[in-house]
C-alpha positions in Angstrom: 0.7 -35.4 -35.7 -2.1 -34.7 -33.1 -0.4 -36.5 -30.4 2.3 -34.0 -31.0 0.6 -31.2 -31.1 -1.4 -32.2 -27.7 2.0 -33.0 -26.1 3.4 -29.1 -27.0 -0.4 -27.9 -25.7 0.1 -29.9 -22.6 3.8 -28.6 -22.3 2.6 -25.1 -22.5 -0.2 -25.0 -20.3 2.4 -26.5 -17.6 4.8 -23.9 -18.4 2.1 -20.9 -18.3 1.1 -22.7 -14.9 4.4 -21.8 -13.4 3.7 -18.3 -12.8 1.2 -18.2 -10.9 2.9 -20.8 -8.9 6.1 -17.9 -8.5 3.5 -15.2 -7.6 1.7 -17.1 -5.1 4.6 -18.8 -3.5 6.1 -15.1 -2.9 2.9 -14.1 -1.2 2.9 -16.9 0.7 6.7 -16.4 1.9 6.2 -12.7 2.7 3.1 -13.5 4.5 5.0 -15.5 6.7 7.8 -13.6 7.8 5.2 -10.8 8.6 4.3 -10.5 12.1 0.5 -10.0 13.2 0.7 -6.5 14.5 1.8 -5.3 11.0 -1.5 -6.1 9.4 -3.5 -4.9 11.9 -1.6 -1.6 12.0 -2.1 -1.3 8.3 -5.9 -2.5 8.5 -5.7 -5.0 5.7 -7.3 -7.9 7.4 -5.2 -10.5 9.6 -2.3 -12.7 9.2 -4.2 -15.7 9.2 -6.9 -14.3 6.7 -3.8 -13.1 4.2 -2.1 -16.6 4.8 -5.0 -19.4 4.1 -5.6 -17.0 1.0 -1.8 -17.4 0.3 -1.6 -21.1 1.1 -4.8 -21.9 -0.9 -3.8 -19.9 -3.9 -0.3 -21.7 -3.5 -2.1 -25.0 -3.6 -4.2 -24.2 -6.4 -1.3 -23.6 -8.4 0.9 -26.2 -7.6 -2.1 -28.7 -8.3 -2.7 -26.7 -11.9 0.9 -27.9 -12.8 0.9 -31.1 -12.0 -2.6 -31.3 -14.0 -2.9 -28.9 -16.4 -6.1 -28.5 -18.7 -8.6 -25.8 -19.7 -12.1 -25.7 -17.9 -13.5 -24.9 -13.9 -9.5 -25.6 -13.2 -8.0 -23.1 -15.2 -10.6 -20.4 -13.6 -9.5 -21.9 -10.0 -6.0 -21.4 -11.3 -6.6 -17.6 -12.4 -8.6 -17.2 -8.6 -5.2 -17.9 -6.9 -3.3 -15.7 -9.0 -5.9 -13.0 -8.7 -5.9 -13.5 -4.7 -1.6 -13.8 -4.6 -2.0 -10.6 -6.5 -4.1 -8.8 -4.4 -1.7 -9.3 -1.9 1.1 -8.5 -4.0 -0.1 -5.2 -5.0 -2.3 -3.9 -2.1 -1.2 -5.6 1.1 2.3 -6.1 0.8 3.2 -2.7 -0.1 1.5 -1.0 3.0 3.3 -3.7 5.2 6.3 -2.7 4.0 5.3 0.9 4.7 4.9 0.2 8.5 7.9 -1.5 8.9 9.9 1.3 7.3 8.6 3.6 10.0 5.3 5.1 7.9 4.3 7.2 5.0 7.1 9.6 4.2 6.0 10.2 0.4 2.9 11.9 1.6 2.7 15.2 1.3 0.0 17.4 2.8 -2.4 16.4 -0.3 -1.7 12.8 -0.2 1.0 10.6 -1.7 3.1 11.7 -4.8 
């Protein structure tokens, strides 16, 4: 019974595992397709800052899967997703932003 019950743990873990896989794999593609110019128009570091973040965070993951377990791993594991996000949330947005010609949702007080 506890070899079944350590299988369904393991399982999980794996499963959970995959989305910060997805999230850090996304960064990692729209961090490439990005030229260098964009990011330092935007002033959120450079490409190749944004991209060993992305690549390491991508690594990170895809080694949690294969190896899942609670401990130091599982905190490395959250790190990636933590630095895919920041990229997700902050970075990515403003890049888009640029390319779309600047800010037009701000109004003389700022962005609404």
């Amino acid at each position: 019974m506890a070899i079944v019950i350590l299988i369904i743990a393991d399982s999980l873990m794996r499963l959970l595992g995959l989305v910060p896989l997805a999230l850090s794999l996304w960064a990692l593609g729209g961090c490439l397709r990005t030229k260098p110019s964009d990011f330092q128009r935007v002033d959120k570091r450079t490409k190749s800052f944004w991209t060993a973040i992305t690549v390491a965070a991508s690594v990170v993951s895809a080694l949690y899967v294969l190896e899942p377990g609670l401990g130091f791993f599982l905190l490395l594991d959250l790190a990636a997703a933590t630095g895919a996000g920041v990229y997700l949330a902050d970075v990515r947005p403003a890049l888009m932003d640029v390319r779309r010609g600047g800010n037009r949702n701000k109004g003389t007080y700022g962005s609404w």
